[in-house]
N, C-alpha and C positions, 0 to 999 in steps of 0.2 A: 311642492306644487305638482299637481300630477301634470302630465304629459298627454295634450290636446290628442284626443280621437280622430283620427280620420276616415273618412266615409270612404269604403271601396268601390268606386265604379267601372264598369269596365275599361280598358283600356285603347281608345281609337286605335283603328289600325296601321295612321296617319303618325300617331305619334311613338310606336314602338318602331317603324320607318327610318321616322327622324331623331329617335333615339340612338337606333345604329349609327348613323352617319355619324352625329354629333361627337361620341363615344372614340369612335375611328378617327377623328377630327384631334381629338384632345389627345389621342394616343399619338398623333403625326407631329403635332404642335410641337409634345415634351419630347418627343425625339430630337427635334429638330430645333428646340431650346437649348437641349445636353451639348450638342454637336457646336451651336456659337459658341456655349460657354468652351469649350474644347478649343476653337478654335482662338477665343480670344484669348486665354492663358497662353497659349502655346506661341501667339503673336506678341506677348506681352515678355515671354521669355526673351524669345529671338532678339526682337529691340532690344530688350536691355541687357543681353549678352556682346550683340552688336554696334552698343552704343548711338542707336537711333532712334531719335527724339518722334519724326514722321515719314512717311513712305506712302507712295504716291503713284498709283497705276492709271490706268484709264478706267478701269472702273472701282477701283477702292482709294481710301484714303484711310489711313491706319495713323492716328498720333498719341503717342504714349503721354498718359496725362499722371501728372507724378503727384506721389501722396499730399495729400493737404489736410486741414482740419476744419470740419465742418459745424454749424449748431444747430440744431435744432428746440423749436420753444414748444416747452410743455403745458400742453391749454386746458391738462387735467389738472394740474396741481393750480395753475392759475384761477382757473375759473372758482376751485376751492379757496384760496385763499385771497379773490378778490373779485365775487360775485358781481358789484355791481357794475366794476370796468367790466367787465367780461360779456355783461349782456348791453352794456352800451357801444364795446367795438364789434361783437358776434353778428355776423348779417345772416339773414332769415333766406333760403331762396326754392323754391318750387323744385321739386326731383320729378321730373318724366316717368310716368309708367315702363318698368320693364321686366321681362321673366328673368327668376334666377332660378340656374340648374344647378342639383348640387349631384356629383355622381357620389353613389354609396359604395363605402368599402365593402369586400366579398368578405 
């Protein structure tokens, strides 16, 4: 299947603007995503080196939530293998207009 053509127009100067920002935005985010996950390992040791279950400041509350076993249901193989349940419980619901930005790799 070929790959849709796209029309070149210029580029508002509005949106190479808020491209920048955006860009700066998503580089601050994953910083600052790396750094909780950093911090939650590292609070995850300390409890369980210290043997504490929760910890408790004025502004944090920290509680070590121990391994469990979770399930999740598969509504690809379901739906395959039993079409007509599947569009009898499947609910139908309206998605909201929204922009999606995808950054491209260099």
């Amino acid at each position: 299947m070929a790959k849709k053509q796209e029309q070149q127009l210029p580029v508002p100067d509005w949106y190479l603007k808020l491209e920048a920002k955006y860009l700066e935005a998503i580089a601050k985010k994953q910083a600052a995503e790396e750094e909780i996950e950093k911090c939650k390992t590292a609070f995850l040791g300390m409890m369980e080196s210290d043997k504490l279950n929760k910890v408790s400041t004025d502004l944090t509350v920290a509680s070590l939530m121990p391994e469990s076993i979770g399930r999740k249901f598969n509504s690809t193989d379901f739906k395959k293998d039993y079409p007509d349940l599947y569009e009898k419980y499947a609910t139908k619901y309206i998605k909201s207009s929204y922009v999606k930005v995808k950054v491209k790799e260099p």
